[in-house]
C-alpha positions in Angstrom: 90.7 134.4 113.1 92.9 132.8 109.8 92.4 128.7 110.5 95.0 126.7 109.3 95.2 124.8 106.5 95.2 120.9 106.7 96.2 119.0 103.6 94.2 116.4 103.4 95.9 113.3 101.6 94.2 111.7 98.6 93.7 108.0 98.4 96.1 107.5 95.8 98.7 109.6 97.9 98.0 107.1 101.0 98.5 104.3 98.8 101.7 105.6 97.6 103.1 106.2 101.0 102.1 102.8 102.1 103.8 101.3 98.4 106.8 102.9 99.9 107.0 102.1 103.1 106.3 98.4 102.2 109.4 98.6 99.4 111.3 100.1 102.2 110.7 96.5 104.0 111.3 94.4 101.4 115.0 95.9 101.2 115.9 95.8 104.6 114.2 92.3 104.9 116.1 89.6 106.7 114.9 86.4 105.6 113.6 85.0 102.5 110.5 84.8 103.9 109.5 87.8 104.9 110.6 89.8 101.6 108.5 87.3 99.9 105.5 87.9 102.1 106.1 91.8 101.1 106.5 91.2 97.7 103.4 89.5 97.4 101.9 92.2 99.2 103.4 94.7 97.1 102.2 92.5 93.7 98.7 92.6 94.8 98.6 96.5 95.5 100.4 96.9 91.8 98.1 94.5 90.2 95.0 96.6 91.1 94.0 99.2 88.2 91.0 100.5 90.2 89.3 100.1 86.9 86.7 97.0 86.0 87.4 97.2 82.7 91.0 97.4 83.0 90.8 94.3 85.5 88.6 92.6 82.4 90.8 92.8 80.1 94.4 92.0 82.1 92.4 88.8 83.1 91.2 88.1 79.5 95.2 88.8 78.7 95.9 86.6 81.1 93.8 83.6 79.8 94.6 84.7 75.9 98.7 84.0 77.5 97.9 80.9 78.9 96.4 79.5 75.2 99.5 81.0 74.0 97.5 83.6 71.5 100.1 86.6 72.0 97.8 88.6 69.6 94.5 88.8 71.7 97.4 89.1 74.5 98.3 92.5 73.2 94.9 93.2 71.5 93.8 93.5 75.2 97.2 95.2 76.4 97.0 97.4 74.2 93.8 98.4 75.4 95.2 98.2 78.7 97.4 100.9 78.6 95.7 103.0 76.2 92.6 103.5 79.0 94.6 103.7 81.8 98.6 104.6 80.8 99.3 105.0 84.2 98.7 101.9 85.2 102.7 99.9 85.5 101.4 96.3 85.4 99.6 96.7 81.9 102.7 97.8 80.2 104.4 94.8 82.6 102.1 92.9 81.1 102.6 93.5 77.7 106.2 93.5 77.7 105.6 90.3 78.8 103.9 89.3 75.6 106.2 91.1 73.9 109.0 88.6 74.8 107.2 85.5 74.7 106.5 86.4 70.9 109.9 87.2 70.0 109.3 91.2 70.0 112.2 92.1 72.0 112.3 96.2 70.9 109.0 96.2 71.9 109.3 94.4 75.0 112.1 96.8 75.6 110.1 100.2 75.4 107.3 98.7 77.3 109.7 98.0 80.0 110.9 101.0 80.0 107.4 102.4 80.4 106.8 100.2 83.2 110.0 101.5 85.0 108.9 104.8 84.3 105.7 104.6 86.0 107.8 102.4 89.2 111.2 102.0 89.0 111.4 99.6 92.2 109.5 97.3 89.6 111.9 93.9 90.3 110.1 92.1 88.2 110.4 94.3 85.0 114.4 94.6 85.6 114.5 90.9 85.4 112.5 90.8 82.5 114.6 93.5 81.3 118.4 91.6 81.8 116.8 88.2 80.2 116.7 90.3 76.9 119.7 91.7 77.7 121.2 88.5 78.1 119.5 87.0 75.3 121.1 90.3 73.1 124.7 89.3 74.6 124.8 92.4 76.9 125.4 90.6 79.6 127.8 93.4 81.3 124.4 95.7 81.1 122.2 92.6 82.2 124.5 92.0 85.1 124.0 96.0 86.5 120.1 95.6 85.7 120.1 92.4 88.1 122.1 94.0 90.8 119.4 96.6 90.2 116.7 94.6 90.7 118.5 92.6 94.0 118.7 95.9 95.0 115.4 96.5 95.3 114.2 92.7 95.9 117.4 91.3 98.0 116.1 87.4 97.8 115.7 86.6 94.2 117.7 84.0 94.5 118.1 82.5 90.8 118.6 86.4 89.5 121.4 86.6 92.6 123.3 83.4 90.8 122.7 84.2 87.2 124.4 87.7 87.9 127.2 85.6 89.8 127.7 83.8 87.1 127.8 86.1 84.1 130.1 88.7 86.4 132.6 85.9 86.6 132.1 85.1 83.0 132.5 88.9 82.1 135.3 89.9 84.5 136.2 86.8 85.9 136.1 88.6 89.4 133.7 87.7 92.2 130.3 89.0 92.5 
């Protein structure tokens, strides 16, 4: 007698679906504070690598950021992403670094590495329509912010910068 087949799921699958379900939440929320009580759950389960070394050097980034030494930064980011590519938050990361020094092409790919990996990434599109802005593409900035509300509904200060440059661009309201 043929028995049948159970797929059983992996724990990265499990974690996926649970990712989902939580980004699923933070849309629909209804208050401010319960999308930001997802989205810090959401930013811890991103901000795991399930690596020790990878977690060594994103908190050794993080420290080298804080001294403002943007080339240990993305000495470590760099070998971030090259042991575990996958991994969103260490090209986040590094696009991070990217900006803070000035390197906005490279801050630029990395984000789009990032959004690769997870495109519900908030935080990146932000990142992402601050360069913009800072380039003067402020009609592209202002569709990567609706993006990015989109996906996180109560980020309050991107909700009124892309208010503001809408009305600047079109002079209609947002």
């Amino acid at each position: 007698m043929d028995r049948p087949v159970h797929r059983s799921t992996t724990a990265d699958e499990r974690r996926q679906t649970r990712l989902d379900r939580m980004f699923d939440e933070l849309a629909k929320a209804t208050t401010k504070e319960r999308a930001d009580r997802i989205a810090g759950h959401i930013l811890r389960r991103m901000t795991r690598s399930g690596s020790d070394t990878v977690d060594l050097l994103m908190n050794r980034s993080a420290v080298a950021i804080q001294n403002k030494d943007y080339g240990l930064a993305l000495d470590l980011l760099d070998g971030v992403v090259r042991l575990k590519p996958d991994f969103a938050e260490g090209w986040n990361r590094r696009a991070t670094v990217n900006f803070l020094a000035g390197n906005y092409g490279r801050s630029i790919a990395d984000i789009e590495q990032v959004l690769k990996r997870e495109p519900r990434h908030w935080g990146a599109l932000v990142g992402l329509s601050v360069i913009l802005v800072s380039l003067d593409q402020k009609a592209r900035a202002v569709e990567v912010m609706t993006r990015a509300l989109e996906i996180h509904p109560y980020l309050d200060d991107t909700r009124d910068r892309r208010d503001r440059f809408k009305m600047e661009i079109d002079g209609s309201e947002a």
